[in-house]
C-alpha angles and dihedrals in degrees: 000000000000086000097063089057100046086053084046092056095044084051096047088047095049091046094051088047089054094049088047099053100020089203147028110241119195135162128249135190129227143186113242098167129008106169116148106309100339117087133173122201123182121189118222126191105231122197131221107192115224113205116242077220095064088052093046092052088040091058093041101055089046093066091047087056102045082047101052084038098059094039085057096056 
């Protein structure tokens, strides 16, 4: 049963994470102008949101499975 509480720690870590940062930013190029040789990029931060409500199950979970972890062993 070790392995269900290995997998309810990680959960419990990931969800606090989630509730901590509420999205993933990274950077993206794009191209503005590309006419002949001359080109243009512009990078742009994109967001992708993360709901508060994933992080909450995700902790959650993660305390139901260290529980019924520990009460196994």
């Amino acid at each position: 049963m070790r392995g269900i509480v290995v997998v309810g720690i990680a959960l419990i870590v990931l969800g606090v994470v989630a509730l901590a940062w509420q999205g993933i930013t990274y950077t993206s190029k794009e191209k503005v102008v590309d006419v002949g040789p001359l080109k243009v990029e512009a990078e742009r931060q994109k967001t992708i949101p993360v709901s508060p409500v994933v992080g909450g199950v995700a902790v959650a979970a993660g305390l139901v499975l260290v529980v019924v972890g520990a009460r196994r062993s």
